[in-house]
KEKE-3310 file (N, C-alpha, C; in steps of 0.2 Angstrom, whole numbers, plus 5000, padded with zeros to 4 digits):
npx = (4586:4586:4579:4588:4592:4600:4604:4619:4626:4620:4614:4601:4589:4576:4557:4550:4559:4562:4552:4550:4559:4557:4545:4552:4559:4547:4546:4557:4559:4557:4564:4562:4565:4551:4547:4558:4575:4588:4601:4603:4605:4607:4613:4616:4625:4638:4638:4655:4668:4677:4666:4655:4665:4664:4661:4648:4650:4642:4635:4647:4660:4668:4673:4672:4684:4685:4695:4697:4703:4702:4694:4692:4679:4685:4695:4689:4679:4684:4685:4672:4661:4650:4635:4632:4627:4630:4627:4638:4635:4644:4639:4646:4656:4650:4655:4656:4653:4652:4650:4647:4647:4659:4657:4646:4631:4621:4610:4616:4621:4626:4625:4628:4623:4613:4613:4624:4639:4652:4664:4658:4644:4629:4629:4620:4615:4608:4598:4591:4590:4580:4578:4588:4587:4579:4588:4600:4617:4623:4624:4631:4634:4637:4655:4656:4665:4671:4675:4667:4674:4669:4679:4691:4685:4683:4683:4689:4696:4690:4693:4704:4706:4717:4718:4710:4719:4719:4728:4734:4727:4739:4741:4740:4727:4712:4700:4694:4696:4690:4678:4673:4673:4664:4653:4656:4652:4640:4633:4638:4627:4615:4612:4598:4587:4575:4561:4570:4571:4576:4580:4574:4580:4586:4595:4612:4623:4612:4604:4618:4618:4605:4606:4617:4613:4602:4609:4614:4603:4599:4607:4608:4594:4585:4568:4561:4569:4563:4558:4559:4552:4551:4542:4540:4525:4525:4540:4557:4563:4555:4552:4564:4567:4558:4559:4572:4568:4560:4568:4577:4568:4562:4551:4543:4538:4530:4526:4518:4522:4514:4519:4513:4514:4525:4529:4523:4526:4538:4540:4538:4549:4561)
npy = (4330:4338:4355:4367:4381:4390:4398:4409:4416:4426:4440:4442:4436:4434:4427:4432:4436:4422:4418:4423:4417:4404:4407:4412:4399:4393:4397:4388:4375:4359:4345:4333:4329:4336:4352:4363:4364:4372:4371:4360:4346:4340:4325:4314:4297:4288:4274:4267:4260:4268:4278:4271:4270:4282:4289:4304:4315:4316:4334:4341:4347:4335:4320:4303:4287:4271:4266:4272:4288:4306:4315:4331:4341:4348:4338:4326:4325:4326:4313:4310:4302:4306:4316:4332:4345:4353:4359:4363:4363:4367:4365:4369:4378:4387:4388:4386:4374:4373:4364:4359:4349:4341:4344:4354:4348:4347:4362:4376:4392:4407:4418:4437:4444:4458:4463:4468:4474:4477:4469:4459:4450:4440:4425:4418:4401:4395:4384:4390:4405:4411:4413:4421:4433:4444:4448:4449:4457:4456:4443:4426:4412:4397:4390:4375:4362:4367:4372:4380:4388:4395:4397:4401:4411:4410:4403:4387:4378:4360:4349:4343:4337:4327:4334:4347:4359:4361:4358:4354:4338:4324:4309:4296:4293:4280:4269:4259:4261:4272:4271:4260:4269:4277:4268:4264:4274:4279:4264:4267:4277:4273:4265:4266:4269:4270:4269:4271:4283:4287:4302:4304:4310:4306:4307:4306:4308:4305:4293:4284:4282:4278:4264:4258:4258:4249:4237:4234:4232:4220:4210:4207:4205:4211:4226:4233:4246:4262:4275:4293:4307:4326:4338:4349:4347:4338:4339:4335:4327:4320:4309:4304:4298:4290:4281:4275:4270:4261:4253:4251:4243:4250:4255:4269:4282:4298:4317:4332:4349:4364:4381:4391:4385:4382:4398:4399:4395:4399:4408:4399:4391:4398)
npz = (5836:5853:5856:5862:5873:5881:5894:5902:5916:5920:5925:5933:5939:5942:5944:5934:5926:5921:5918:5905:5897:5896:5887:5876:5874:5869:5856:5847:5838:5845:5841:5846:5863:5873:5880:5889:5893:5904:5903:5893:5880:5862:5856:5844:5844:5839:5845:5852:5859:5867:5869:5876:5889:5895:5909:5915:5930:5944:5944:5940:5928:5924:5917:5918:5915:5911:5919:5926:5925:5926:5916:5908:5898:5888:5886:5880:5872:5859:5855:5854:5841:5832:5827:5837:5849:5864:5879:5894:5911:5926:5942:5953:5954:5943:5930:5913:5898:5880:5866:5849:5833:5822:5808:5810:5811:5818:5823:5830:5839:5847:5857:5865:5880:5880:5894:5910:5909:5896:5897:5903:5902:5900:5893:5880:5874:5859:5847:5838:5830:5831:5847:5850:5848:5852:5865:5864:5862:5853:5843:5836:5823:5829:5829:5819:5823:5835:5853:5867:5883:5897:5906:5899:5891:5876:5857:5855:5843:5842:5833:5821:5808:5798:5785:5787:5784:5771:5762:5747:5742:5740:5744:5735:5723:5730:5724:5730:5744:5744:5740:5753:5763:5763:5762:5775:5784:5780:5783:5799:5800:5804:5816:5828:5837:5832:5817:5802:5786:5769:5762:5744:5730:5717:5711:5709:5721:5732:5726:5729:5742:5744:5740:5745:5761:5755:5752:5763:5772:5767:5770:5782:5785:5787:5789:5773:5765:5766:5756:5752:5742:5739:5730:5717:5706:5692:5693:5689:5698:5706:5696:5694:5705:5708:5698:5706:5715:5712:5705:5716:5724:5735:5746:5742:5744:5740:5740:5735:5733:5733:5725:5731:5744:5748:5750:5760:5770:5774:5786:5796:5794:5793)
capx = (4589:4581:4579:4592:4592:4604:4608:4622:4631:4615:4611:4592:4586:4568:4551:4548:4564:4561:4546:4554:4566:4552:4542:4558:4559:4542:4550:4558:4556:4558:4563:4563:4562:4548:4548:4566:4580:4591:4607:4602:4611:4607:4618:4617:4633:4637:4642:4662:4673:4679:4660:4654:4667:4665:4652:4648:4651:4636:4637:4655:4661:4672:4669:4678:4687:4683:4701:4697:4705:4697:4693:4687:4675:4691:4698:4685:4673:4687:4683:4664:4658:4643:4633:4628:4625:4628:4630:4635:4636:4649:4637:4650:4659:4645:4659:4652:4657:4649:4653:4645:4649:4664:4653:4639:4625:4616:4612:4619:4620:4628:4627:4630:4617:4611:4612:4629:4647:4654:4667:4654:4637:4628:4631:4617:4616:4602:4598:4588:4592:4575:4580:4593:4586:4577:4590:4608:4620:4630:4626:4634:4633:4642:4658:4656:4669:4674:4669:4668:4674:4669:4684:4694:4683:4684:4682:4694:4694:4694:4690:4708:4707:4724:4716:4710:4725:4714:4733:4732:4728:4745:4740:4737:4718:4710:4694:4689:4697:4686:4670:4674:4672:4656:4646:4656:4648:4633:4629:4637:4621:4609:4613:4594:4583:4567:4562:4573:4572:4579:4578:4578:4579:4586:4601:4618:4622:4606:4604:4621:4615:4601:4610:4623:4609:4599:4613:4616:4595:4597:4612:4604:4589:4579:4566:4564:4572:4557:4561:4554:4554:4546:4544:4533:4522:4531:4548:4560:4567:4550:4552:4570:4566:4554:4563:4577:4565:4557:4575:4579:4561:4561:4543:4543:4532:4530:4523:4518:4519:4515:4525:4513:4514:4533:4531:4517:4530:4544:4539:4540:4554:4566)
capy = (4333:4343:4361:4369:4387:4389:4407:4407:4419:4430:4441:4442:4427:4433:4424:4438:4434:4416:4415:4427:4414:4399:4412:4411:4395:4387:4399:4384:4366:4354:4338:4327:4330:4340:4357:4367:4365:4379:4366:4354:4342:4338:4322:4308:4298:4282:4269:4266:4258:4277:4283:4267:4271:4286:4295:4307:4313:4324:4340:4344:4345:4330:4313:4297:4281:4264:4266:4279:4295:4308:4321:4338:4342:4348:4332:4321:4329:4325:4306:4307:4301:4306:4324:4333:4350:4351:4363:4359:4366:4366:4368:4372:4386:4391:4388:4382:4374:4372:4361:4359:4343:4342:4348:4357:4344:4351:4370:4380:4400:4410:4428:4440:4447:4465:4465:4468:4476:4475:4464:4453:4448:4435:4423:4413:4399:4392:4379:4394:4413:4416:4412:4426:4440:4450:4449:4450:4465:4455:4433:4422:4403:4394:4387:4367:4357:4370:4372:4386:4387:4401:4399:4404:4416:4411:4399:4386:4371:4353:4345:4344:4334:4331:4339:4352:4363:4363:4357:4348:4330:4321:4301:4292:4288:4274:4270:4256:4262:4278:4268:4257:4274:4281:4261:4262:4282:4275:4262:4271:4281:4266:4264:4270:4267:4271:4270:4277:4282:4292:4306:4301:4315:4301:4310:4303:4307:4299:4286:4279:4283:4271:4259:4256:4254:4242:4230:4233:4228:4214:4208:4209:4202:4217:4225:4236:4253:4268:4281:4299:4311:4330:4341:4353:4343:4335:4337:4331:4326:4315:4307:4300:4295:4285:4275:4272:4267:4255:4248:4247:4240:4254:4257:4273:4290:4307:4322:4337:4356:4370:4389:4396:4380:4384:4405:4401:4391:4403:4410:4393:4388:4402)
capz = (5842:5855:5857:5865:5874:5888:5896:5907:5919:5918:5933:5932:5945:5945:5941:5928:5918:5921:5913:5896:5894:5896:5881:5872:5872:5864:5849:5846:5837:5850:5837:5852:5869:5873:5886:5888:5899:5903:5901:5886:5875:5857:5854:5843:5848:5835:5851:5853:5866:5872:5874:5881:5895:5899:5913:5916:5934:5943:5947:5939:5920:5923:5916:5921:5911:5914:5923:5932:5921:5926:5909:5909:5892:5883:5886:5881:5864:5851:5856:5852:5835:5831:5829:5844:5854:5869:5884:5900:5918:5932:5948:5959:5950:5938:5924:5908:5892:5875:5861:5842:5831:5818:5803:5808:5808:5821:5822:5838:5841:5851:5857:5873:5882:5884:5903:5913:5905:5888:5898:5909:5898:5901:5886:5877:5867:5858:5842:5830:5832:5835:5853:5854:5844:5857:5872:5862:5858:5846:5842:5829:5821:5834:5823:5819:5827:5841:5860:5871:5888:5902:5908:5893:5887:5868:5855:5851:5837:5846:5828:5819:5804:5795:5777:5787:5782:5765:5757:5741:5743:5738:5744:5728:5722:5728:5724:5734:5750:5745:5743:5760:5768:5760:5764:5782:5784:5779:5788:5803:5806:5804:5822:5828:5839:5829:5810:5796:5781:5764:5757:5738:5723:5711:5710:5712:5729:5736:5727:5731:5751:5748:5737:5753:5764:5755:5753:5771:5774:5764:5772:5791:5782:5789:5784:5769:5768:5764:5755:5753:5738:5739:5724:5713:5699:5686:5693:5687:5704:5709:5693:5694:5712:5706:5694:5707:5719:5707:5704:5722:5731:5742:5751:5740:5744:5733:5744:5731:5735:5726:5724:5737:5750:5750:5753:5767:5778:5775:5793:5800:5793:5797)
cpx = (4584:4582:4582:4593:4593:4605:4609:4626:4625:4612:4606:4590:4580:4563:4552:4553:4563:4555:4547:4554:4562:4549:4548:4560:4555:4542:4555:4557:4560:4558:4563:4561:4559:4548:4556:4567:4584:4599:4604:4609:4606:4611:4614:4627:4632:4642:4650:4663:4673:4672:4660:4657:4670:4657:4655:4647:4647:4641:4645:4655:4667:4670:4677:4679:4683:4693:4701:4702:4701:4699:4689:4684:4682:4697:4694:4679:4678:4686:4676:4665:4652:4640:4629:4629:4626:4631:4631:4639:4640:4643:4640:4653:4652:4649:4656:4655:4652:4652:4649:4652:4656:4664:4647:4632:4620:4617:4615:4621:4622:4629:4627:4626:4620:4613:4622:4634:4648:4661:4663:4647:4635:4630:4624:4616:4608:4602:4597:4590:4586:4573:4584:4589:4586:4580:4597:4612:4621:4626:4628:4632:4642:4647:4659:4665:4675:4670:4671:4667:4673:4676:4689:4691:4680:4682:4690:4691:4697:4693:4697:4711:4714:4722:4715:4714:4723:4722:4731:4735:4736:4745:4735:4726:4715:4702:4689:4691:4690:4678:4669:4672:4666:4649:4650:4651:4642:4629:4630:4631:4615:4608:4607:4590:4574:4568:4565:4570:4577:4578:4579:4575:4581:4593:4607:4620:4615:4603:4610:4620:4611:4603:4615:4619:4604:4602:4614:4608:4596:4602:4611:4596:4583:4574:4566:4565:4563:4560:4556:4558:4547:4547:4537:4529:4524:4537:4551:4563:4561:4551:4557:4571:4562:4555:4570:4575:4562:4561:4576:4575:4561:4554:4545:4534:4534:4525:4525:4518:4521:4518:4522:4512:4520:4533:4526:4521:4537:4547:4539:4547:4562:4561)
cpy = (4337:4351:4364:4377:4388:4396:4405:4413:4427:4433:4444:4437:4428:4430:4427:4435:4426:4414:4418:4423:4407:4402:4409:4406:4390:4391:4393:4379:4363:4347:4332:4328:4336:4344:4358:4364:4371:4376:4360:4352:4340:4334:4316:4304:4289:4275:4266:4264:4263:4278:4279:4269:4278:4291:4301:4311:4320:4329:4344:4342:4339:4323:4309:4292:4272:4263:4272:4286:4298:4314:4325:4338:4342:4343:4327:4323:4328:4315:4304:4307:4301:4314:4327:4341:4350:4358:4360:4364:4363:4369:4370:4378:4391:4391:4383:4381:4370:4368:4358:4352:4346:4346:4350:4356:4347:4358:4373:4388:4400:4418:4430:4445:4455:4467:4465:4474:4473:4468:4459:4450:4443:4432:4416:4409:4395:4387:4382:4399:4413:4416:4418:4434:4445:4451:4448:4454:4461:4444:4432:4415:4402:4389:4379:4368:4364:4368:4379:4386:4392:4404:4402:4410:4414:4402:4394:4379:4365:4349:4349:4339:4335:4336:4343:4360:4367:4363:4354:4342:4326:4313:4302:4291:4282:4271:4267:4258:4270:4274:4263:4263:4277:4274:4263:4270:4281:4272:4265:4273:4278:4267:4267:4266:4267:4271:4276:4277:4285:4296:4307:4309:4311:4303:4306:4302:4302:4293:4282:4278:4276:4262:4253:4253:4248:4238:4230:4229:4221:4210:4205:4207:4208:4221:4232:4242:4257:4273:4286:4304:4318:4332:4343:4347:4343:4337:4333:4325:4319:4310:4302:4298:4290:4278:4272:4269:4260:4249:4244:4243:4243:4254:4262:4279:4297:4312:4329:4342:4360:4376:4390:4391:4383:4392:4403:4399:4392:4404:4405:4389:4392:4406)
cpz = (5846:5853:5859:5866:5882:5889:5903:5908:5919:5927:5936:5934:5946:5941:5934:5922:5916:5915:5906:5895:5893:5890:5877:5869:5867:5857:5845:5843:5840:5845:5840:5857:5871:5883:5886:5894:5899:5900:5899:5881:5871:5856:5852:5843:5844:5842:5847:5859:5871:5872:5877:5889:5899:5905:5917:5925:5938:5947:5946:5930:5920:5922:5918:5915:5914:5922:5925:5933:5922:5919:5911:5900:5886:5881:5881:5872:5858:5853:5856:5843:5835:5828:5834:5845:5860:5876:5892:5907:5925:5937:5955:5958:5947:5932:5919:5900:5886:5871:5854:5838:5825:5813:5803:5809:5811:5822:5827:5836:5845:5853:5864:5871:5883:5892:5903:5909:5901:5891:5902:5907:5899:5892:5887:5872:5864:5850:5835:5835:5834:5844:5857:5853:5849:5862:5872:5860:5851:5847:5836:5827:5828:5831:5825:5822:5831:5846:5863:5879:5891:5905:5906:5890:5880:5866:5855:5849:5841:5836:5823:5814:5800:5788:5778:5784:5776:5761:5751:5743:5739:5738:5737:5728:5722:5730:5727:5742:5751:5746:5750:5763:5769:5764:5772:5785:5784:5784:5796:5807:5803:5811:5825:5833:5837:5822:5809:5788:5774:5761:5749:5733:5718:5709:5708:5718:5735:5735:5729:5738:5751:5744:5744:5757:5761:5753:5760:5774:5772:5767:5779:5789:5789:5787:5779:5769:5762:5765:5751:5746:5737:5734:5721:5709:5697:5687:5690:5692:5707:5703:5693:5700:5712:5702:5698:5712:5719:5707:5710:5728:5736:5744:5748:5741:5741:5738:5737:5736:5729:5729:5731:5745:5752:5753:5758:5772:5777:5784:5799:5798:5794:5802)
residu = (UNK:UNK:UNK:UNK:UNK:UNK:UNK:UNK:UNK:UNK:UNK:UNK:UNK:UNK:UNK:UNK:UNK:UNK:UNK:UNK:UNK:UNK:UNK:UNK:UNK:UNK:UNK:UNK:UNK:UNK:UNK:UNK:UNK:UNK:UNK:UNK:UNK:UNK:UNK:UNK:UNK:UNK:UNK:UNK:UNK:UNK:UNK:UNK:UNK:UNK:UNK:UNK:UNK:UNK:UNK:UNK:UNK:UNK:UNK:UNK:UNK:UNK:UNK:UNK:UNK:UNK:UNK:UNK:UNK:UNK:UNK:UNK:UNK:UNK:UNK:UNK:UNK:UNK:UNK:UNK:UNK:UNK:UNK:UNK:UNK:UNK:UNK:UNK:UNK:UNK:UNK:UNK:UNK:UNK:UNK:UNK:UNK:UNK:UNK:UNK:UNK:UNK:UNK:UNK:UNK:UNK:UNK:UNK:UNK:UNK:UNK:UNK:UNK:UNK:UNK:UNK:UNK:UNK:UNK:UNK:UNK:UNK:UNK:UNK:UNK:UNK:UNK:UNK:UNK:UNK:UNK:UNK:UNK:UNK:UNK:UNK:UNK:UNK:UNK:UNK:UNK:UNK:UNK:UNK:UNK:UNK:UNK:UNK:UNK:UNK:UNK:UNK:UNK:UNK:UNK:UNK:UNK:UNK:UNK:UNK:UNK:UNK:UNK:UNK:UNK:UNK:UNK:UNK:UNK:UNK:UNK:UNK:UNK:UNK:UNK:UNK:UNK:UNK:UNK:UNK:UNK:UNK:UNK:UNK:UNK:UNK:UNK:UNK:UNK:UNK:UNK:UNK:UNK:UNK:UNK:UNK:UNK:UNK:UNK:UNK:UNK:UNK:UNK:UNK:UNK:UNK:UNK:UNK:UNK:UNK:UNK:UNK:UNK:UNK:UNK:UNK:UNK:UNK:UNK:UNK:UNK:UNK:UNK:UNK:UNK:UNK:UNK:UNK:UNK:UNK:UNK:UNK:UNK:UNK:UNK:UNK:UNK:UNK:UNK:UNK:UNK:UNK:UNK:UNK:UNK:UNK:UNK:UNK:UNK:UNK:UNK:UNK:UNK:UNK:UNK:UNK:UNK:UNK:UNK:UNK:UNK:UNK:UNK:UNK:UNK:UNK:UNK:UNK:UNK:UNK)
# end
């Protein structure tokens, strides 16, 4: 995803703050599209029927149908599949609405600016905090699967799974419908337009990830999945990635680092 750092409703239009918010932003890791916007989007979006047919329509937060339903953001964001970011701008009003995926996958922040009244702040969102620090009374983690409207004020949850409730499960156990979901999840985010690969620890969890994939490779007679394992010297974790890699004919890479590689990129990584 890209980098994401929007400040909206902000009543400082001069060069001066301009170029701050520009500073501000190469604070960022841009993991795709490089140079900031002030209204960015962060979205992978696994193709559907309902995306395909919806556009989006300029200069307004309204999208359209293939049948010509018009949807406002709040209409339209529980109908994406995928994990995304995204902020987006009414340039008529100036009314603006944000939205973060189901569970989190990409990062997003949010906090209210220093300038104006404890009721009128500008509001900012960005990807890392190191975006808000220096220019917000108050930010927080921007909560997965909500959105936030100007118009409203406040949060609310588009992402309304029935289990949500956190009831106790009562449907019976079954274990092929449960593995039908784990290979359909799976392949899912193949969907790519550039090389993938895996992150292999040799574990459980990720060897069944690349297990799924490479029958789906082999299936699609594609070519071979590559997969990646980091870890100190003699882990245990490079070791057992090694013998599932062996098993599975993955394109297999091991990348070492020592104690003090990891405390040097502290400062880069938060």
């Amino acid at each position: 995803m890209c980098g994401i750092l929007a400040v909206l409703g902000y009543s400082d239009d001069s060069l001066a703050k301009r170029a701050k918010i520009l500073q501000l932003s190469r604070r960022l890791k841009h993991r795709a599209q490089t140079g900031v916007a002030f209204i960015s989007m962060g979205i992978t979006i696994y193709p559907t029927n309902g995306w395909r047919s919806l556009t989006l329509l300029p200069a307004t937060n309204l999208f359209t149908t293939r049948t010509s339903r018009l949807l406002s953001p709040e209409d339209f964001v529980d109908m994406l599949d995928g994990v995304f970011s995204f902020v987006l701008l009414n340039t008529r009003d100036n009314s603006f609405f944000v939205a973060r995926d189901a569970v989190g996958v990409t990062s997003l922040y949010i906090g209210w600016g220093i300038d104006g009244t404890p009721t009128a702040r500008s509001v900012w969102i960005s990807s890392e905090m190191k975006g808000l620090n220096d220019n917000c009374e108050h930010f927080q983690i921007f909560p997965p699967g909500n959105l936030y409207s100007s118009k409203t004020g406040g949060f609310r949850r588009w992402y309304n799974p029935s289990w949500f409730s956190e009831m106790v499960p009562c449907a019976n156990y079954e274990p092929m419908i449960l593995r039908k979901a784990l290979e359909d999840a799976v392949i899912k985010r193949l969907m790519t337009n550039v090389p993938f690969g895996v992150l292999l620890s040799g574990g459980l969890d990720s060897s069944l990830v690349a297990v799924v994939i490479c029958r789906h490779l082999e299936r699609t007679k594609a070519v071979k999945l590559h997969s990646f394992c980091v870890g100190l010297e003699g882990s245990p974790d490079l070791k057992a990635a090694k013998e599932v890699a062996e098993y599975l004919g993955t394109v297999h890479y091991k990348f070492y680092f020592t104690v003090q590689d990891g405390i040097d990129a502290i400062e880069d990584v938060i």
